[in-house]
Biopython code that builds the backbone (N, CA, C, O; Angstrom):
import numpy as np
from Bio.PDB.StructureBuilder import StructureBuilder

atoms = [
    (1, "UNK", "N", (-94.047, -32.319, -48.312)),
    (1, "UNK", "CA", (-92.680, -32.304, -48.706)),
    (1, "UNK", "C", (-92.144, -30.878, -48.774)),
    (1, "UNK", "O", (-91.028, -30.427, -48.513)),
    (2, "UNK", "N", (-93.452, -30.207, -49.271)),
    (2, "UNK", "CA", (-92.635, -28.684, -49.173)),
    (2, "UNK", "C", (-91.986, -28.021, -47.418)),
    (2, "UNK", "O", (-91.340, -27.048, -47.030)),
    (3, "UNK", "N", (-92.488, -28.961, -46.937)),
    (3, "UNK", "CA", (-92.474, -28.490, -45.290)),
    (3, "UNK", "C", (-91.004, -28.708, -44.958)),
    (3, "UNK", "O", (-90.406, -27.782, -44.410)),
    (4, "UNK", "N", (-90.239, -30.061, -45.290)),
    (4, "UNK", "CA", (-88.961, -30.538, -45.212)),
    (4, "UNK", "C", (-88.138, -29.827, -45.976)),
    (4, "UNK", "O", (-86.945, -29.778, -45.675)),
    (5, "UNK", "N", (-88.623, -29.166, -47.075)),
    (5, "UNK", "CA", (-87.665, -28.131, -47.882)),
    (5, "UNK", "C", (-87.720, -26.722, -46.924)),
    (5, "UNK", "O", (-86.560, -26.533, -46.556)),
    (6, "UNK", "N", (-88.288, -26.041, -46.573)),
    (6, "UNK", "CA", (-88.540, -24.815, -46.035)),
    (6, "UNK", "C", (-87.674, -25.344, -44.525)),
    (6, "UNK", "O", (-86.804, -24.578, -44.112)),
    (7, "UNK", "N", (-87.912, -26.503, -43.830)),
    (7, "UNK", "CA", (-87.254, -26.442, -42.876)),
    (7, "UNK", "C", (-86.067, -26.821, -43.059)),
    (7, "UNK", "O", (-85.242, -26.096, -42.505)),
    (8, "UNK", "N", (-85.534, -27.940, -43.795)),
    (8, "UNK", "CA", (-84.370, -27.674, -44.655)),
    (8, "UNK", "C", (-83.220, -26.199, -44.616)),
    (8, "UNK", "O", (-82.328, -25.858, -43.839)),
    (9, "UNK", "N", (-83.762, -25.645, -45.801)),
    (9, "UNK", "CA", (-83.081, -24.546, -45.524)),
    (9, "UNK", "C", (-82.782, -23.119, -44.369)),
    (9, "UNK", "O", (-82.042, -22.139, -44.276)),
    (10, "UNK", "N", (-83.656, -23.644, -43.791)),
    (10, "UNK", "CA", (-84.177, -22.578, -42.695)),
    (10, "UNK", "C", (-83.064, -23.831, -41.713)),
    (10, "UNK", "O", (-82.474, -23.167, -40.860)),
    (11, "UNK", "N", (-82.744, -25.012, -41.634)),
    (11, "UNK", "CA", (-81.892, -25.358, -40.870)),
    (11, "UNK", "C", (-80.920, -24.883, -41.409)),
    (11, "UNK", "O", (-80.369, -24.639, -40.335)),
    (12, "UNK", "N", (-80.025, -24.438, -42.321)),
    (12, "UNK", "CA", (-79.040, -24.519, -42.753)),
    (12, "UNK", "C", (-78.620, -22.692, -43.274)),
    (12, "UNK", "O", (-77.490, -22.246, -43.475)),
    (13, "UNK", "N", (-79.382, -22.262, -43.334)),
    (13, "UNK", "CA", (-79.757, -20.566, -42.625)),
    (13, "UNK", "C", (-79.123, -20.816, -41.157)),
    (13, "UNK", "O", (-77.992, -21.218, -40.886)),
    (14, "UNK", "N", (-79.892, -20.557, -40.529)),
    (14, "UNK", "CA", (-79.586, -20.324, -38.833)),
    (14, "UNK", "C", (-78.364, -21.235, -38.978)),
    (14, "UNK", "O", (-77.365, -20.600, -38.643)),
    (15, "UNK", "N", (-78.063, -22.506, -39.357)),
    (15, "UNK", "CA", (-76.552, -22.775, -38.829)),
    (15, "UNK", "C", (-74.999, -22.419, -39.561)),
    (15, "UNK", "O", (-73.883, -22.835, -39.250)),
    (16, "UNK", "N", (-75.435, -21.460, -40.674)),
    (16, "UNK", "CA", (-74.428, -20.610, -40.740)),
    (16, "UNK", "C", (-74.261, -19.145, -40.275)),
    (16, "UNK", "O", (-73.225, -18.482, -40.254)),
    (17, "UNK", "N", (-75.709, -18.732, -39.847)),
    (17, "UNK", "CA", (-75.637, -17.916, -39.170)),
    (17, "UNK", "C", (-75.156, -17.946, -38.165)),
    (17, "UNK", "O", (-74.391, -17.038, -37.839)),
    (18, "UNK", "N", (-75.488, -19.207, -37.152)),
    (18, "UNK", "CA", (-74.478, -19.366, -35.896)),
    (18, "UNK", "C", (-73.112, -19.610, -35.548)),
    (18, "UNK", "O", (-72.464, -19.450, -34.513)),
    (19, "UNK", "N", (-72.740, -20.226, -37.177)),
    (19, "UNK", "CA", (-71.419, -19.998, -37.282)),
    (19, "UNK", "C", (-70.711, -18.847, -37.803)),
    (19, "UNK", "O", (-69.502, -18.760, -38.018)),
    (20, "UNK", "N", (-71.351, -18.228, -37.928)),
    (20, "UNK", "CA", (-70.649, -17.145, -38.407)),
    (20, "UNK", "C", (-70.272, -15.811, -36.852)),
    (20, "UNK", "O", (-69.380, -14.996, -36.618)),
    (21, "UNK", "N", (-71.554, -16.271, -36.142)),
    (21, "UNK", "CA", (-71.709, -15.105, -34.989)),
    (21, "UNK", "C", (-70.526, -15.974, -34.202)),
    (21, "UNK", "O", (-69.728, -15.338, -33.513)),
    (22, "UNK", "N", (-70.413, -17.332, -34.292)),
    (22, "UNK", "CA", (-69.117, -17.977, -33.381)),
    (22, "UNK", "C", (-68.005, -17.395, -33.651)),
    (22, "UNK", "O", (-67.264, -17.060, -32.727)),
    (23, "UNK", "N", (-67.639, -17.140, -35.078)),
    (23, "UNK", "CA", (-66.495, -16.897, -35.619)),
    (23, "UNK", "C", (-65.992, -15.535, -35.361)),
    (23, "UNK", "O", (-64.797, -15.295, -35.193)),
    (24, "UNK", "N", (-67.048, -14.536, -35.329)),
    (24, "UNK", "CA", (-66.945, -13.132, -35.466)),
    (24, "UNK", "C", (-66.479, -12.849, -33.541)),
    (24, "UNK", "O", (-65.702, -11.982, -33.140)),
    (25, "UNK", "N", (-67.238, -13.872, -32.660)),
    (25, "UNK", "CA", (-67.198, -13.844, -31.458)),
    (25, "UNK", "C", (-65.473, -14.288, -31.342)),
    (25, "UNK", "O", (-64.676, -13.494, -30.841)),
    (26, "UNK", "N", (-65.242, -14.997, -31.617)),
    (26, "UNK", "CA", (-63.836, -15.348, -31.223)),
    (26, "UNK", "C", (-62.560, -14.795, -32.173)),
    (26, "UNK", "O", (-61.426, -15.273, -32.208)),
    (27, "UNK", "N", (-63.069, -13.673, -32.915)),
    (27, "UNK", "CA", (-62.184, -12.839, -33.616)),
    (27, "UNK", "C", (-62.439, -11.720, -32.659)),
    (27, "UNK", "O", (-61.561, -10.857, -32.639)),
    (28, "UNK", "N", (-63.315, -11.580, -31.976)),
    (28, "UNK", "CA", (-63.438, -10.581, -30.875)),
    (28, "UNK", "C", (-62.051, -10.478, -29.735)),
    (28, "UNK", "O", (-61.178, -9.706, -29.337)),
    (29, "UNK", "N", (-62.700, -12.148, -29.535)),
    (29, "UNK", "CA", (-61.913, -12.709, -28.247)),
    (29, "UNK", "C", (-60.255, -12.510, -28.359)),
    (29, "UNK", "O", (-59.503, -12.095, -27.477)),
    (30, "UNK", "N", (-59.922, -12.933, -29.711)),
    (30, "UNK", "CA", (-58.799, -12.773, -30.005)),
    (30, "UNK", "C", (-58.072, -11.695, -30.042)),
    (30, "UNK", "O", (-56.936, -11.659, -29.569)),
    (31, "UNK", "N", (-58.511, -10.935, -30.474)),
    (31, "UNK", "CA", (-58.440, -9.430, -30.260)),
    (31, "UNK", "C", (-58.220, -8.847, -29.321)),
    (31, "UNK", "O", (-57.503, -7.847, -29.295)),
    (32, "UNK", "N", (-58.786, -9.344, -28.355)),
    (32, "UNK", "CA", (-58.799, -8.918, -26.642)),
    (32, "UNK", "C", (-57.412, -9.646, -26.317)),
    (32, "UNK", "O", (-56.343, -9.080, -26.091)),
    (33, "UNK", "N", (-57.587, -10.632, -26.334)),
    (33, "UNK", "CA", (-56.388, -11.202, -26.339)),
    (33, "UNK", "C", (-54.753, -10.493, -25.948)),
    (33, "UNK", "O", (-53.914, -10.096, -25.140)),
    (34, "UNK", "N", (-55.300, -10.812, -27.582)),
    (34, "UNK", "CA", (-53.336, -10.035, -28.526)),
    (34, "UNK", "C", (-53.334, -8.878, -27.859)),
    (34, "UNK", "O", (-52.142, -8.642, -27.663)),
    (35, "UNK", "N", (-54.050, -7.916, -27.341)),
    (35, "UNK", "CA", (-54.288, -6.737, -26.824)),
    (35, "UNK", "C", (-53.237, -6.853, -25.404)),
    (35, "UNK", "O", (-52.115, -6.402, -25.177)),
    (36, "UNK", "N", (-54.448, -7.901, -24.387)),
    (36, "UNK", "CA", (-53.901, -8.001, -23.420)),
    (36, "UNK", "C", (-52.115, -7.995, -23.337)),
    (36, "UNK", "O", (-51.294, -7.280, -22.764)),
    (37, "UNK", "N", (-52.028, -9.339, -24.343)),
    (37, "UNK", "CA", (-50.879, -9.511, -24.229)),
    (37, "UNK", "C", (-49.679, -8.617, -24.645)),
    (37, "UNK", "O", (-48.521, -8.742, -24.248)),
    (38, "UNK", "N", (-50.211, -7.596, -25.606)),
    (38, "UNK", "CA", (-49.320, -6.615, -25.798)),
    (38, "UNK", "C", (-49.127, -5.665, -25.319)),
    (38, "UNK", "O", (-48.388, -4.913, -25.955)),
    (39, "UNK", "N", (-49.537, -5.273, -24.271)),
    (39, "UNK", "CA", (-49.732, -4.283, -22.988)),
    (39, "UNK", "C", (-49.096, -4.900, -21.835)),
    (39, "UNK", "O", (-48.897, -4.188, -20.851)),
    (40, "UNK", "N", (-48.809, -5.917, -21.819)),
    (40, "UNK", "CA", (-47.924, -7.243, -20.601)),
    (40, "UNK", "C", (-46.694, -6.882, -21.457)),
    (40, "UNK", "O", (-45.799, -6.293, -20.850)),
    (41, "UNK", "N", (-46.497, -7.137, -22.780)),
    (41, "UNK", "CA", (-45.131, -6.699, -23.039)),
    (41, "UNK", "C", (-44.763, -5.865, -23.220)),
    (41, "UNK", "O", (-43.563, -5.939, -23.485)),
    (42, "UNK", "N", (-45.412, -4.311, -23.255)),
    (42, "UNK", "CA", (-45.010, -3.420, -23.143)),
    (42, "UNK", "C", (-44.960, -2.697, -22.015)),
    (42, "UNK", "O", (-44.548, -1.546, -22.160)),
    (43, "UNK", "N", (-45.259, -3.037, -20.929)),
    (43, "UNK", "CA", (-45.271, -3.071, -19.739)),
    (43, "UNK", "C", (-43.953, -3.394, -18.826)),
    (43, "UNK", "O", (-43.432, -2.703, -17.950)),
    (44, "UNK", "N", (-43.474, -5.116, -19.501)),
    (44, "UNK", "CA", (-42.316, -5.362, -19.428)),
    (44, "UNK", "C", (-40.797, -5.133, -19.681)),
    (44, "UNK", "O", (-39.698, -5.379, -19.185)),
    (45, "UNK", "N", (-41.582, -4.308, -21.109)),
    (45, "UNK", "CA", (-40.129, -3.726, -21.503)),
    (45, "UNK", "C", (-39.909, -2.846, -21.321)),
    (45, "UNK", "O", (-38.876, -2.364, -21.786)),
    (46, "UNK", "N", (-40.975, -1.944, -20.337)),
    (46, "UNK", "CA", (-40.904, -0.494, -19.835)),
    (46, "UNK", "C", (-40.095, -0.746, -18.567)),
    (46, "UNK", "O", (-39.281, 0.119, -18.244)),
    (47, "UNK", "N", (-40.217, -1.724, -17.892)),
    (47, "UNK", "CA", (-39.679, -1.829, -16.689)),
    (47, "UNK", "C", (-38.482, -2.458, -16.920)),
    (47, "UNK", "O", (-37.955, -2.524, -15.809)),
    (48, "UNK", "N", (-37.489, -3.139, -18.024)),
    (48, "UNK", "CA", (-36.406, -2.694, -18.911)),
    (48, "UNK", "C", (-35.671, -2.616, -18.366)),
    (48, "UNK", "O", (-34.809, -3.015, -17.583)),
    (49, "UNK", "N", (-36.547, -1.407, -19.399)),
    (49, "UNK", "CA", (-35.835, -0.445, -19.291)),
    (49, "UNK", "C", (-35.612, 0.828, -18.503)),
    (49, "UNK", "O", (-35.026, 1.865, -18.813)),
    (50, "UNK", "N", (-36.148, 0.518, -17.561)),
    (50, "UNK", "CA", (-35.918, 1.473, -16.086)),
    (50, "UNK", "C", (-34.863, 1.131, -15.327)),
    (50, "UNK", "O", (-34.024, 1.895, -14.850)),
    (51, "UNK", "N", (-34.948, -0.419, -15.197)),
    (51, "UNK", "CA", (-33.636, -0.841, -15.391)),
    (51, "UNK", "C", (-32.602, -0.709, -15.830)),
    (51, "UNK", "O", (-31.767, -0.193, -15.087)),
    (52, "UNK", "N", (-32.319, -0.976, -16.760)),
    (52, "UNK", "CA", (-31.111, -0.286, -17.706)),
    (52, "UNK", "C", (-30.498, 1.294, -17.049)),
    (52, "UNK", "O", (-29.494, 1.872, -16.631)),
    (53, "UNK", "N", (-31.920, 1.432, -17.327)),
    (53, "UNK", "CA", (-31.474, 3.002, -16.525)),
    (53, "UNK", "C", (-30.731, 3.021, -15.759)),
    (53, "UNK", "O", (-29.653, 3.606, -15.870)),
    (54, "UNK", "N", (-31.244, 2.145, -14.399)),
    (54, "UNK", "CA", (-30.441, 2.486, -13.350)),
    (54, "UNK", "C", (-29.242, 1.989, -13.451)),
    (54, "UNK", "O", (-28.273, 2.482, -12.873)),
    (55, "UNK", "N", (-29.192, 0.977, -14.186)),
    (55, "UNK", "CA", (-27.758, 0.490, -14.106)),
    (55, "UNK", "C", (-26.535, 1.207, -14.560)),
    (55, "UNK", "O", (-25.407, 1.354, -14.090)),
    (56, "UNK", "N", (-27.172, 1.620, -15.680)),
    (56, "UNK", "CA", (-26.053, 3.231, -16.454)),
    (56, "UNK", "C", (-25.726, 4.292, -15.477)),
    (56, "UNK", "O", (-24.753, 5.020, -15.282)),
    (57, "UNK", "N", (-26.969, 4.108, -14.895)),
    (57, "UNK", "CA", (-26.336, 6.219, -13.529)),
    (57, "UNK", "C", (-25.653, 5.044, -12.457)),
    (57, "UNK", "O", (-25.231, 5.583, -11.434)),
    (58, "UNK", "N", (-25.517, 3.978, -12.482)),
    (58, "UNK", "CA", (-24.721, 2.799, -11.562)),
    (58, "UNK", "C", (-23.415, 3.368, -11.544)),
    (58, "UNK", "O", (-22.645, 3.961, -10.788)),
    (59, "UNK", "N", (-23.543, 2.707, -13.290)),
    (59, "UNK", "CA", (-22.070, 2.615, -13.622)),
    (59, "UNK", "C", (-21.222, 3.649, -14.049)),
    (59, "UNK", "O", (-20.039, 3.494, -14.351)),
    (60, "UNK", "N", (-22.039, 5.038, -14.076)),
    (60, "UNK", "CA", (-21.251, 6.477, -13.931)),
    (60, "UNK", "C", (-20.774, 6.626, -12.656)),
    (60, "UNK", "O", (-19.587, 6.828, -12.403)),
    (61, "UNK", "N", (-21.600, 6.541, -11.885)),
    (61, "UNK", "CA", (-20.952, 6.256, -10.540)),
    (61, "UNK", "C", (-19.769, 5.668, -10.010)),
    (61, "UNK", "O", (-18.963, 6.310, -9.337)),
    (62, "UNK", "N", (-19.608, 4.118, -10.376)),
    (62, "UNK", "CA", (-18.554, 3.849, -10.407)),
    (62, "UNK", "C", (-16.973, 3.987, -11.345)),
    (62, "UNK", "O", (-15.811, 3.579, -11.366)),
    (63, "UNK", "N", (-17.930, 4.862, -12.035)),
    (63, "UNK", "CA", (-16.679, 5.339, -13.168)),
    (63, "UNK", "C", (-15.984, 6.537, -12.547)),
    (63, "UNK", "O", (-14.804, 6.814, -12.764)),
    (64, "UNK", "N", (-16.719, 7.161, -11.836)),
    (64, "UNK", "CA", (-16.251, 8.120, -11.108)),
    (64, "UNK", "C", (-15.598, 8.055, -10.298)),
    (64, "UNK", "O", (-14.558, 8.705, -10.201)),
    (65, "UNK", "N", (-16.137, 7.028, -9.255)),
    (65, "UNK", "CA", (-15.212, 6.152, -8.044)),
    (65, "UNK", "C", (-14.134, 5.913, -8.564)),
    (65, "UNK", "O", (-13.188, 6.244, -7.850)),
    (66, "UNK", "N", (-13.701, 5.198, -10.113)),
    (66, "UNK", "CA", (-12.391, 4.303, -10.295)),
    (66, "UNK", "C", (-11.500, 5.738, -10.848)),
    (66, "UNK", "O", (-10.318, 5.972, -10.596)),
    (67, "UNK", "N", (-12.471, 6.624, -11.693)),
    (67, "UNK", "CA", (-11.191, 7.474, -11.878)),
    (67, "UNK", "C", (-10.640, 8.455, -10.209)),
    (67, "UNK", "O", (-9.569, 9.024, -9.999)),
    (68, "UNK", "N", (-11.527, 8.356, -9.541)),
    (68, "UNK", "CA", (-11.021, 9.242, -8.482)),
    (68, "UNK", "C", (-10.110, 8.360, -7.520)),
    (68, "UNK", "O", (-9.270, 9.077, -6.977)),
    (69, "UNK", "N", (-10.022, 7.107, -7.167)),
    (69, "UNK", "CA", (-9.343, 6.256, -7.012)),
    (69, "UNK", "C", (-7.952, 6.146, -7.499)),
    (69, "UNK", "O", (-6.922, 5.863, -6.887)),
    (70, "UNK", "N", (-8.208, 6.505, -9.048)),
    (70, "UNK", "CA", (-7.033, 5.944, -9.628)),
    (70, "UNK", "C", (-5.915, 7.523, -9.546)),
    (70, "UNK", "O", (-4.693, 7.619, -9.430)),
    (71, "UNK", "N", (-7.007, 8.581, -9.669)),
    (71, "UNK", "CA", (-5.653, 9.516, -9.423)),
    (71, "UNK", "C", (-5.234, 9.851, -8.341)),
    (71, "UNK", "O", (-4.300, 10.636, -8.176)),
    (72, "UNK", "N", (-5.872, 9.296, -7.459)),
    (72, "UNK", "CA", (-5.258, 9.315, -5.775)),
    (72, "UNK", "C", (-4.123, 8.360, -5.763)),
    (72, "UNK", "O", (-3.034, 8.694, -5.298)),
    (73, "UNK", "N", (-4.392, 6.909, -6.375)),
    (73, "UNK", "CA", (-3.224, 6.246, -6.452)),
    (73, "UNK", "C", (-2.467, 6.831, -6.494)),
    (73, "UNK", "O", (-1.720, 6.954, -5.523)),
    (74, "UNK", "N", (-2.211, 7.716, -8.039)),
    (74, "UNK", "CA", (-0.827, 8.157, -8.879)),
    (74, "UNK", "C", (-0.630, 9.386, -7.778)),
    (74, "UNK", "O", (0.569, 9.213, -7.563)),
    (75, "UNK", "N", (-0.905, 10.222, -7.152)),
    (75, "UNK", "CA", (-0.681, 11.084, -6.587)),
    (75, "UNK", "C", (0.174, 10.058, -4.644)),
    (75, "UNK", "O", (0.848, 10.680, -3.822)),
    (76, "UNK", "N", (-0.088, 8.978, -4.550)),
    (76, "UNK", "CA", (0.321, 8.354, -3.916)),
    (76, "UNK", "C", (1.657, 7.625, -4.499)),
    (76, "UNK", "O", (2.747, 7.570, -3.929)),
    (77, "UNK", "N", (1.427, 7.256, -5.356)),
    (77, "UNK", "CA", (2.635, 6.411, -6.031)),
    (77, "UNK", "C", (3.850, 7.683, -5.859)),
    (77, "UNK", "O", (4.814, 7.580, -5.100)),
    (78, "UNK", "N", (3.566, 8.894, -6.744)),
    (78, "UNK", "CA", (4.992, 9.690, -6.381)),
    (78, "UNK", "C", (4.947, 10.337, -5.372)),
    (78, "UNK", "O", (5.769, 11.253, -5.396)),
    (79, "UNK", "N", (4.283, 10.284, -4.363)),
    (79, "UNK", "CA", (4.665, 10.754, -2.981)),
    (79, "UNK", "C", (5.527, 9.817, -2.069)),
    (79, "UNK", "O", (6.233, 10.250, -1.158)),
    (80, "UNK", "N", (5.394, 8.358, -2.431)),
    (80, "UNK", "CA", (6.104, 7.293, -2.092)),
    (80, "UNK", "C", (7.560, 7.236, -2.686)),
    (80, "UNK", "O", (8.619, 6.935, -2.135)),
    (81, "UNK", "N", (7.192, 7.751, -4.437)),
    (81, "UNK", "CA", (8.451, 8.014, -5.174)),
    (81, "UNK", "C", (9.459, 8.665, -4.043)),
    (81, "UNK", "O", (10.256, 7.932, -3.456)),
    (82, "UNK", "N", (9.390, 9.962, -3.789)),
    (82, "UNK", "CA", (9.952, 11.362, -3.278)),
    (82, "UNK", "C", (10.126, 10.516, -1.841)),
    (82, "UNK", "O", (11.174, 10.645, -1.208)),
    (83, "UNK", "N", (9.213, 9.776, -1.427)),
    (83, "UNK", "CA", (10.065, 9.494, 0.386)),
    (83, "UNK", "C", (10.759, 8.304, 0.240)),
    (83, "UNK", "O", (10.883, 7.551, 1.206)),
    (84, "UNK", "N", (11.282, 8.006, -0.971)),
    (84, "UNK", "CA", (12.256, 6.828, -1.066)),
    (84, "UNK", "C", (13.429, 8.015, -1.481)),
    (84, "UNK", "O", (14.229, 8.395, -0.627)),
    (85, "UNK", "N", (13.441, 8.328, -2.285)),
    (85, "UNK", "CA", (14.703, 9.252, -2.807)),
    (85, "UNK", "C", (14.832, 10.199, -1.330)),
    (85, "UNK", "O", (16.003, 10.394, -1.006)),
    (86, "UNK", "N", (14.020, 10.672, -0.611)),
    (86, "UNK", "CA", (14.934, 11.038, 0.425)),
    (86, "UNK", "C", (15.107, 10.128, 1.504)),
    (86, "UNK", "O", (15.938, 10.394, 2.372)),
    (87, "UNK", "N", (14.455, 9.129, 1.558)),
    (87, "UNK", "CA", (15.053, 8.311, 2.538)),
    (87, "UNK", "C", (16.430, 7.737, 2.132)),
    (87, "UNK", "O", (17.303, 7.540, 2.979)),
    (88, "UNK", "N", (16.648, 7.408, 0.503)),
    (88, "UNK", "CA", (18.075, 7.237, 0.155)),
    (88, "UNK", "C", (18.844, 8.396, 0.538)),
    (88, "UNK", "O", (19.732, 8.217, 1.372)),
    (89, "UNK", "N", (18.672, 9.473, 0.107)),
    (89, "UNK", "CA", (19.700, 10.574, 0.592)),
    (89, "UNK", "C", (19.926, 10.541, 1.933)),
    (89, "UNK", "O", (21.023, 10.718, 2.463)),
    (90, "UNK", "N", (18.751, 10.283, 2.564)),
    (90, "UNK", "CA", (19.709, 10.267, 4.220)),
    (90, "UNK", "C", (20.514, 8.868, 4.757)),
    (90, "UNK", "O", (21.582, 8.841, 5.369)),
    (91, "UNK", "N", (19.723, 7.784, 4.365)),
    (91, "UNK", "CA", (21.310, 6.754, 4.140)),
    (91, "UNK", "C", (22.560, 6.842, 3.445)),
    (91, "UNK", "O", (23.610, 6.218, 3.604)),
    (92, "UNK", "N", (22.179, 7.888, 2.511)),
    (92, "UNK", "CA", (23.582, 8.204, 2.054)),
    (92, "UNK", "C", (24.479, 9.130, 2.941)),
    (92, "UNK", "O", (25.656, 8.837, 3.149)),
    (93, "UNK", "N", (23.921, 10.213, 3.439)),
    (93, "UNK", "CA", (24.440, 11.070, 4.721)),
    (93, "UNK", "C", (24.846, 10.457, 5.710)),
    (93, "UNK", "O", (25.994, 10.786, 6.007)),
    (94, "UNK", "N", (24.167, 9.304, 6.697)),
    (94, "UNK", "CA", (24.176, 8.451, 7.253)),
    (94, "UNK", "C", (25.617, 7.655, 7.256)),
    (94, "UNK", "O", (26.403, 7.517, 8.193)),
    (95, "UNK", "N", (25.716, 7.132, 5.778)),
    (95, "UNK", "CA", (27.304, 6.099, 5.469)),
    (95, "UNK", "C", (28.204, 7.525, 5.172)),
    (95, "UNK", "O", (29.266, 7.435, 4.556)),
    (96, "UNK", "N", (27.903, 8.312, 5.460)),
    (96, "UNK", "CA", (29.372, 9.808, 4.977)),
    (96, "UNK", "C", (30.502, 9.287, 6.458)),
    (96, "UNK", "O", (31.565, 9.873, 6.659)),
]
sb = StructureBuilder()
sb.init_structure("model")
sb.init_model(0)
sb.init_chain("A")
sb.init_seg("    ")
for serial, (resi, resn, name, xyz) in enumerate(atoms, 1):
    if name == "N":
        sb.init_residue(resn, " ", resi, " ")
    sb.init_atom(name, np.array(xyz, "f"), 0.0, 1.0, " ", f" {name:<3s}", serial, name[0])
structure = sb.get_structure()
């Protein structure tokens, strides 16, 4: 009987020992894991924001385009002004 006690506990030894090396193993694993995965998202949000980037020196760009655009307009608008007022003055010469 003493034999069933000694193996007894000696079963129950080793099977918390093996649970314990399971546990410690997949706190490993996990670890690796969360790792991986946080290097995928920082990875991702690096490339973003490279993005972003480009889109900002984009849209200086086109900020530049619209203001250079827009004062060509106005520099068009009263040049159109000035060849209406003399095209009136010479219809007015015109009906003399």
């Amino acid at each position: 009987m003493e034999w069933t006690v000694v193996v007894s506990v000696l079963a129950a030894l080793s099977g918390m020992a093996l649970g314990w090396m399971g546990r410690t193993r997949s706190i490993r694993q996990d670890a690796a894991q969360d790792a991986g995965t946080v290097a995928t998202l920082q990875n991702n949000v690096e490339y973003i924001r490279r993005g972003v980037d480009d889109i900002k020196v984009d849209m200086r760009v086109q900020n530049q385009r619209m203001d250079s655009i827009a004062e060509r307009l106005t520099r068009e608008e009263e040049s159109t002004k000035q060849a209406h007022k003399r095209i009136d003055e010479l219809r007015d010469l015109i009906k003399l």
